[in-house]
C-alpha positions in Angstrom: 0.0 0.0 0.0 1.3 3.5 -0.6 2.3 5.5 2.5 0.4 8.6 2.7 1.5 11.7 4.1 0.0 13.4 6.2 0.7 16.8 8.4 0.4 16.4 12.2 0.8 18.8 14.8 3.6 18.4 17.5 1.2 15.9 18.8 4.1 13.6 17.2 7.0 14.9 19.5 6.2 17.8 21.7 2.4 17.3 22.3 2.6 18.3 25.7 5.0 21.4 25.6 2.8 23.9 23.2 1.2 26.4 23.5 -0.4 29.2 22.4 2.8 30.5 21.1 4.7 28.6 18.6 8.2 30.2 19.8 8.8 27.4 22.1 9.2 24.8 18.6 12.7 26.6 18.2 13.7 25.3 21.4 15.0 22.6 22.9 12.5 20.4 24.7 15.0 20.1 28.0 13.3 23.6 30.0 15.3 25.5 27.2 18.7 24.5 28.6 21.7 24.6 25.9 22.7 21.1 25.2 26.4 21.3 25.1 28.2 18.4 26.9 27.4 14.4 27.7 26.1 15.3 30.9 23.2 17.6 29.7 22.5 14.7 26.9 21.8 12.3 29.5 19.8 14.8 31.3 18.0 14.7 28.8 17.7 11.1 27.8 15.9 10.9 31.6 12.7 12.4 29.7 13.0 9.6 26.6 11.2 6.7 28.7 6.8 7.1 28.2 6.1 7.9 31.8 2.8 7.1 31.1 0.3 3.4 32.1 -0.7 1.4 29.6 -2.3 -0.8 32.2 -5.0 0.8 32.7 -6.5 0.5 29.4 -5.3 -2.8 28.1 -6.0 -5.0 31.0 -10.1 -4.4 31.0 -9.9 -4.9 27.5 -8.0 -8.0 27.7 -9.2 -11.7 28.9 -8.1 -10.9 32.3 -11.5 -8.8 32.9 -14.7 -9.7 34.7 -17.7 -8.0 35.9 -17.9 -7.3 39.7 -21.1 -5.9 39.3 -22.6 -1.9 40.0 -21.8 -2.0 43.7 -17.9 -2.1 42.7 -17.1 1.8 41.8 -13.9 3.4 41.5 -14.8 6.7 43.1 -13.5 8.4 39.9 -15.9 9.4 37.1 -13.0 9.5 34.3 -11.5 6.1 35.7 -14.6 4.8 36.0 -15.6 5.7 32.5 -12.1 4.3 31.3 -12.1 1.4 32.5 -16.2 0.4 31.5 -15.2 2.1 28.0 -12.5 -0.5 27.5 -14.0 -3.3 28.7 -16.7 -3.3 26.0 -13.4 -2.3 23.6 -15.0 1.0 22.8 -13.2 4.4 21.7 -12.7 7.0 24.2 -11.5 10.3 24.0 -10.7 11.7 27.6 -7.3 12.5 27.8 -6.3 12.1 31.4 -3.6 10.5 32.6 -4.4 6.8 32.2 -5.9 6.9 29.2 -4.6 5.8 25.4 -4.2 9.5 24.4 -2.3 10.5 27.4 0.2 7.3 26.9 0.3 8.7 23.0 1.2 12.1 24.4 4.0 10.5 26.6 5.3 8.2 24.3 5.8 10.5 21.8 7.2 13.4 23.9 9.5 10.5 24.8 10.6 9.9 21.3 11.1 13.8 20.6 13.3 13.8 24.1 15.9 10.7 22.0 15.7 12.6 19.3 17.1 16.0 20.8 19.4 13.8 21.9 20.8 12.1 18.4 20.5 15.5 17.0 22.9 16.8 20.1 25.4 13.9 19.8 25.9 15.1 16.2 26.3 18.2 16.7 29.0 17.9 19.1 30.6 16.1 16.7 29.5 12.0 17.9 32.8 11.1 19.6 33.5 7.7 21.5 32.7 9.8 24.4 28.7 9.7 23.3 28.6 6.7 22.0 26.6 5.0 25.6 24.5 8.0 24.8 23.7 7.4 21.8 22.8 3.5 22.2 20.4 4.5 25.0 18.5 7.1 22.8 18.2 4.5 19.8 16.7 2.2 22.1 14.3 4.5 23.6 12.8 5.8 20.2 13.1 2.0 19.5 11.0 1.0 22.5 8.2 4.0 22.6 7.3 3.3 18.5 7.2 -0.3 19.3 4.8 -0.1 22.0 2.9 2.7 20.1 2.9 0.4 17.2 1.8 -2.6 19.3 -1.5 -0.5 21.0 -2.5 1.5 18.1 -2.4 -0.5 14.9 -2.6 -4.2 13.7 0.0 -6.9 15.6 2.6 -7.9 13.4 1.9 -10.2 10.5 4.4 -11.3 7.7 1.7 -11.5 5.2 -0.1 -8.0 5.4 2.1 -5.9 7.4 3.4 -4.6 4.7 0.0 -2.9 3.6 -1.6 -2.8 7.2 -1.0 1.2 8.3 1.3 2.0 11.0 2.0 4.9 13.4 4.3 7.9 12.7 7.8 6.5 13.1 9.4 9.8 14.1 12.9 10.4 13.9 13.7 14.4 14.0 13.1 17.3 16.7 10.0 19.2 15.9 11.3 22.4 14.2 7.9 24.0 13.4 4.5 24.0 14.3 3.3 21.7 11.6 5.8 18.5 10.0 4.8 16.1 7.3 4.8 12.8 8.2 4.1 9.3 6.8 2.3 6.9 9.0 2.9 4.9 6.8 3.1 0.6 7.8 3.3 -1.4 10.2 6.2 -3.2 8.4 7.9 0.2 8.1 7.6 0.8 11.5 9.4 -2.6 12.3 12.3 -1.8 10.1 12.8 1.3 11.6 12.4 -0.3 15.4 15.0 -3.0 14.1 17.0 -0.5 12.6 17.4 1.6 16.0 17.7 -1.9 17.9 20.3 -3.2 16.6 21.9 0.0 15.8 21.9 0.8 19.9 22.1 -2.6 21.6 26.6 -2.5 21.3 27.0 0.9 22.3 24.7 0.9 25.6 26.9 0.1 28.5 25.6 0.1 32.2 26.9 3.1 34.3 23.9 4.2 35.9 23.2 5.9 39.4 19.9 3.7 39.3 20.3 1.3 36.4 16.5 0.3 36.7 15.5 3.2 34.9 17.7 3.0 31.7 18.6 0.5 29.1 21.4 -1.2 30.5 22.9 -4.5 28.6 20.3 -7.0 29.9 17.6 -4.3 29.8 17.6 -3.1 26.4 18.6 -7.6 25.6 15.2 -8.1 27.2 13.4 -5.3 24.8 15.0 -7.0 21.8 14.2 -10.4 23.1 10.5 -9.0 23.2 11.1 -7.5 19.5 11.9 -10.6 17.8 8.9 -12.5 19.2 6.2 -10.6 17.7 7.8 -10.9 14.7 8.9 -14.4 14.8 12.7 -14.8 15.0 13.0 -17.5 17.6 17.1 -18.1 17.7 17.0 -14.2 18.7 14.7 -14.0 21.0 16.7 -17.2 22.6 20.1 -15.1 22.4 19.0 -11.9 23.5 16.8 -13.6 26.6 19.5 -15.6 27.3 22.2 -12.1 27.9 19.0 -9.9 29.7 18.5 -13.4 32.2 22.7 -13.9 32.7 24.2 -16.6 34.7 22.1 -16.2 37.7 19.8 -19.2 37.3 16.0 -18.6 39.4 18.1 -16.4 41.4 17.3 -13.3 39.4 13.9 -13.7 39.2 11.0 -12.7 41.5 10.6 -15.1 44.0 7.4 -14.7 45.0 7.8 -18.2 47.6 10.5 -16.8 49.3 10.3 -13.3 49.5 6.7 -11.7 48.8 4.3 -14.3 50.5 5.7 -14.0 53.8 5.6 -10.0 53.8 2.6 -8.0 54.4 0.7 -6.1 51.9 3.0 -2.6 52.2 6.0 -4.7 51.9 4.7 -6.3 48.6 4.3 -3.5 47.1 7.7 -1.9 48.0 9.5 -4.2 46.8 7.7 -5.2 43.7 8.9 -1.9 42.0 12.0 -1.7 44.0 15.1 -0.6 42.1 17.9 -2.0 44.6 16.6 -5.1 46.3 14.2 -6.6 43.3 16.5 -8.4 40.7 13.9 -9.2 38.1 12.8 -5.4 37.6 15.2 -4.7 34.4 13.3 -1.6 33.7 10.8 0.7 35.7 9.1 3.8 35.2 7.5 6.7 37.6 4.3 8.1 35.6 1.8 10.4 36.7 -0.9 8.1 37.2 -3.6 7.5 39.9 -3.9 3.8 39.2 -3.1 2.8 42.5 -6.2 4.5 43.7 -9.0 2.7 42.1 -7.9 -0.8 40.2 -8.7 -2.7 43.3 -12.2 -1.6 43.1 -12.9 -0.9 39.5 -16.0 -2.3 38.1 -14.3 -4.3 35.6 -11.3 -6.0 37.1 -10.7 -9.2 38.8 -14.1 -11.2 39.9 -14.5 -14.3 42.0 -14.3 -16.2 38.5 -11.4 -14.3 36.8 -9.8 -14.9 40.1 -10.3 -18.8 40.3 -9.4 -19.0 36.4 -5.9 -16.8 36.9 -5.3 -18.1 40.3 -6.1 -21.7 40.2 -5.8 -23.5 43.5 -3.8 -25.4 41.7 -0.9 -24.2 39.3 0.2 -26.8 36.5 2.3 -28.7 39.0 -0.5 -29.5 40.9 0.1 -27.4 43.6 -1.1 -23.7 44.9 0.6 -20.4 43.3 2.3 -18.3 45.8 0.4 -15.7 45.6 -1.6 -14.2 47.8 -4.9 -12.5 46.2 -6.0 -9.9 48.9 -9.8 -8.6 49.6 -12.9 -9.5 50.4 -16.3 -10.3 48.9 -16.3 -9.6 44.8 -15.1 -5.9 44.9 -11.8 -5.6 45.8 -9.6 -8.8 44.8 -6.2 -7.2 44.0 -2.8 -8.8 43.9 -0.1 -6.2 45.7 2.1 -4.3 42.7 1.5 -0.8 42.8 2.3 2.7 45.4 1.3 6.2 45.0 3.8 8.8 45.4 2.2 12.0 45.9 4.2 15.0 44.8 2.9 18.5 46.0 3.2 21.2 44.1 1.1 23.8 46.1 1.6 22.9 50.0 -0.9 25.7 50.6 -3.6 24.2 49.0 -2.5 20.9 49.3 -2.5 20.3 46.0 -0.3 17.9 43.6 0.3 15.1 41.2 0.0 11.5 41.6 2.5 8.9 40.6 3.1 5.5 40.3 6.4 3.0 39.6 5.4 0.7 36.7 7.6 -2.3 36.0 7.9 -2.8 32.0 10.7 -5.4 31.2 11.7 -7.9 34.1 13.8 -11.1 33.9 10.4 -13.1 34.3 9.3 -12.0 31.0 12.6 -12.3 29.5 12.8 -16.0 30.6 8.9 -17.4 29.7 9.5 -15.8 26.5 13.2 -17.6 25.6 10.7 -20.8 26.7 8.2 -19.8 23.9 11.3 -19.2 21.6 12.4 -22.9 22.5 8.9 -24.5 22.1 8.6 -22.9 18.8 11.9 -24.3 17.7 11.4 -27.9 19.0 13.7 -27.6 21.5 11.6 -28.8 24.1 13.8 -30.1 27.0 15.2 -26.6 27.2 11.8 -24.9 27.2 11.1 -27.5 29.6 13.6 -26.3 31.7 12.8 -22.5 31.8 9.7 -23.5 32.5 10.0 -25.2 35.4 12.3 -22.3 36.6 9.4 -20.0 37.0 7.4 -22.3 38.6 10.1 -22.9 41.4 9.6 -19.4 42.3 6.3 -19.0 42.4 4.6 -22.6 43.8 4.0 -22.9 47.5 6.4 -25.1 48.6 7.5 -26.0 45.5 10.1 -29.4 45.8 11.3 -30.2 42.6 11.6 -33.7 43.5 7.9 -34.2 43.0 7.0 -30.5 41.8 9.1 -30.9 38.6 7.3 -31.1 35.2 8.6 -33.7 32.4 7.8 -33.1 28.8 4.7 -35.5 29.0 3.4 -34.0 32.1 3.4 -30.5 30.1 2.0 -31.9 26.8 -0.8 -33.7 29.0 -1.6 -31.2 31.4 -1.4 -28.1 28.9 -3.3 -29.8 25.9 -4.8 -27.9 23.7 -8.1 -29.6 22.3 -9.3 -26.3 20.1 -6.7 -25.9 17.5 -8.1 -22.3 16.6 -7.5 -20.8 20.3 -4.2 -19.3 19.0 -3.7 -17.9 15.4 -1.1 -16.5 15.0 0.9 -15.4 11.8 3.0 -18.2 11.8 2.1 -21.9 12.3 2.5 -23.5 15.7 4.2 -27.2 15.2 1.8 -29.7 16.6 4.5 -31.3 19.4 5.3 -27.1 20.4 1.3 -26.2 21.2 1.2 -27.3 24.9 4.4 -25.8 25.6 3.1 -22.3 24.3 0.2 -22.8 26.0 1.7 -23.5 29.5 4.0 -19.8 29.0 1.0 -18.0 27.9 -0.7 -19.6 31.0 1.9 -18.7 33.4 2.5 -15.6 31.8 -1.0 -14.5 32.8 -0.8 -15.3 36.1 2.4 -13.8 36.6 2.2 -10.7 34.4 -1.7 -9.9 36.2 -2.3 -6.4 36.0 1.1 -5.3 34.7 -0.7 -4.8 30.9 1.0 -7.5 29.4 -1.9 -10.0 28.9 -3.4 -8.1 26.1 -0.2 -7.8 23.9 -0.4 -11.9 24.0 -4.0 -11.8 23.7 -3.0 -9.6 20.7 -0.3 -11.4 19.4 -2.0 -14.9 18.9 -5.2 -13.7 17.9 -7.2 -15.0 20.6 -11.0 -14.7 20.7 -12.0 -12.9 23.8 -15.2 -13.1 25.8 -16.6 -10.5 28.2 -19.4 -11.4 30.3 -21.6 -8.8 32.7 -23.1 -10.3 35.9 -26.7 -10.5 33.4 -24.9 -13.6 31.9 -24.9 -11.5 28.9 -21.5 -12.9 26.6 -20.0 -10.3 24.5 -16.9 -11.1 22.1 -14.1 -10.2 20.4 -13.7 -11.8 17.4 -10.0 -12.4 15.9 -9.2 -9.8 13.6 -11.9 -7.7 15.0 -10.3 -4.1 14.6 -11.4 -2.9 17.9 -7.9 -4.7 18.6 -6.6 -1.4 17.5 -7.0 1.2 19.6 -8.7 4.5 18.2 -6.0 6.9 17.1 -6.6 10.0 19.5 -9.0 12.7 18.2 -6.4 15.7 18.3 -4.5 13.5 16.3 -6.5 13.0 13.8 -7.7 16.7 13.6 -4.3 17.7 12.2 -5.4 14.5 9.6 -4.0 11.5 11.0 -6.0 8.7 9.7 -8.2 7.0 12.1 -8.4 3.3 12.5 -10.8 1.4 10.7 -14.0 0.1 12.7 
């Protein structure tokens, strides 16, 4: 298909930052600051992460969702609008924080913040000296138009990506008030992601004050091992898993046996976004969010059911998860991940911004998806073994003498009778189907309300089924294009195409 141009406001790179005026376009986006040595640059690659959720809007639309019923209210008329809007995968146009458009906004203020950057490197003439520098701003722009790519357009598909229509894939500063760009494909967004990728991953190096907030080695190993699944590449994904995980064995992931069940509720949820004393967290992020306020009681969260069918008593080993899911009654089920910060602005009034530590790329994820990688290659002793890794960190009590799967016990216990539940672009070997099923599985209950459900319910085309507490079904089909979310209206007003419905 021919990429069409079109002109879009600085809604592609400095959404946020306009105004009225249009003076502020011939400036840099770092409060104005001359950018004139390494130390500014990475200054100003603090501001190229999205510090915005993406759980908040993918998990009700996901498989993970279930109707508590009216009495369960978040207290919050826009949160409680989000999150019924996206459980019934409808288009909404609100744009605070939480919601697609504000994640658009971030994302792409994130992008125009790695893009100062490159352009900065250059100028100062791109010595040895910036080379970290430049690493960790490839990988950023990498990262946001990947995940912008992955929320707002079709999943990845070898056969029609190449005509399916992507997102901007932006890769200069905003200069003046209106740019052309090309949306242009979903493939052509890919090429440029794997362009940046593997352009970045040899020069990023690891000296950090707090490394869980950049693209260190294993972090920006564990994007690329996240890359080259949705589009297929299995040996990669193995490789770049395998340097993001390192030598460390079960000892670098989260050990949910050992060290969350005993602690209370407030310790949980310290230490889940911890930077210093969590290993698995490879990369986190603080954005202004008030998530942490209402997801516990949101209407459309986790039920009785959704909780019984993600938190089996009994995992596939036979025996109970580790986790501990905390409420009472229907209303308020909630597994311990998030913590406001509360920064105040006006101590007067009292008044100030809310924010929340996300996790987005962990060792966890990294491992279950070298063990998809390995299932899809027939390699199934060593998927096997990752596998039963994650398991011995998050069973109760887990003994591997009797707690250890074999490759009959997955293949048995993981069957899959319905050979249409996953679709994706790319065939599934018969022998490899369990063995995807049983990471997806454990991916959804470890991954619960981190967002990450939906880009697998995404990626394999699953059907997904809503019910109300009326017994009232109401489905996703595959391929239904409610599976891309609705480019935002200001977006589109400077003649971005919208998505099809």
């Amino acid at each position: 298909m021919k990429n069409i141009k079109y002109n879009i406001t600085t809604i592609v790179a400095l959404f946020l930052m306009i105004s009225s005026c249009s003076d502020i376009l011939d400036e840099t986006p770092d409060n104005r600051t001359t950018i004139d040595s390494p130390e500014k640059i990475a200054e100003l690659l603090v501001g190229a992460y999205p510090d915005a959720a993406y759980v908040s809007f993918l998990e009700p639309m996901s498989d993970n969702a279930g109707d508590k019923g009216p009495s369960a209210d978040t207290g919050i008329d826009f949160a409680t609008t989000l999150n019924e809007r996206m459980f019934f995968w409808d288009d909404i146009n609100d744009t605070d924080e939480d919601t697609p458009t504000y994640y658009w906004n971030r994302a792409y203020k994130a992008i125009a913040q790695a893009n100062q950057a490159l352009l900065s490197i250059e100028e100062l003439g791109g010595n040895a000296e910036f080379n970290h520098l430049k690493g960790e701003a490839l990988i950023c722009r990498a990262y946001a138009h990947f995940m912008l790519v992955n929320i707002f357009s079709k999943t990845y598909n070898s056969s029609t990506s190449a005509s399916d229509i992507g997102i901007p894939y932006v890769t200069e500063p905003e200069t003046v008030l209106l740019g052309d760009y090309e949306r242009g494909t979903v493939e052509n967004v890919y090429n440029n992601i794997r362009e940046d990728l593997e352009q970045g991953l040899p020069l990023v190096e690891d000296d950090y004050n707090v490394p869980a907030y950049h693209f260190t080695k294993k972090t920006a190993n564990a994007f690329a091992a996240r890359f080259y699944l949705v589009i297929g590449e299995w040996q990669k994904v193995v490789n770049h898993s395998t340097l993001a995980i390192g030598t460390g064995g079960a000892g670098v992931l989260r050990d949910w046996e050992n060290n969350y069940r005993p602690a209370t509720y407030s310790e949980q949820t310290t230490l889940y976004t911890s930077s210093n004393f969590e290993p698995a967290n490879l990369l986190l992020v603080s954005a202004e969010s008030i998530y942490d306020r209402y997801h516990y009681a949101a209407r459309y969260q986790l039920n009785n059911d959704k909780r019984d069918e993600i938190f089996p008593n009994a995992n596939g080993t036979g025996q109970p998860w580790s986790y501990s899911v905390f409420g009472s009654g229907d209303l308020y089920f909630n597994i311990p991940k998030f913590q406001e910060y509360f920064k105040v602005t006006n101590q007067a009034a009292g008044t100030g911004n809310a924010f929340v530590t996300f996790v987005l790329l962990s060792t966890d994820e990294a491992l279950l998806n070298r063990a998809e990688a390995y299932a899809m290659l027939g390699q199934l002793d060593n998927a096997l073994a990752d596998i039963n890794m994650s398991y011995s960190v998050k069973t109760r009590l887990y003994d591997p003498a009797f707690d250890e799967l074999t490759v009959l016990d997955v293949q048995t216990r993981f069957e899959v009778t319905d050979p249409t539940t996953y679709t994706p672009f790319y065939t599934i070997p018969a022998e490899s189907l369990a063995f995807v099923h049983a990471v997806l599985t454990i991916k959804r209950t470890i991954f619960y309300n981190d967002g990450l459900r939906w880009f697998d319910n995404k990626r394999h085309n699953m059907v997904i089924e809503h019910q109300d507490i009326f017994g009232n079904t109401f489905t996703l089909p595959k391929d239904d294009n409610r599976r891309l979310l609705q480019i935002p209206e200001a977006a589109q007003s400077f003649g971005i195409q919208q998505n099809p419905r």
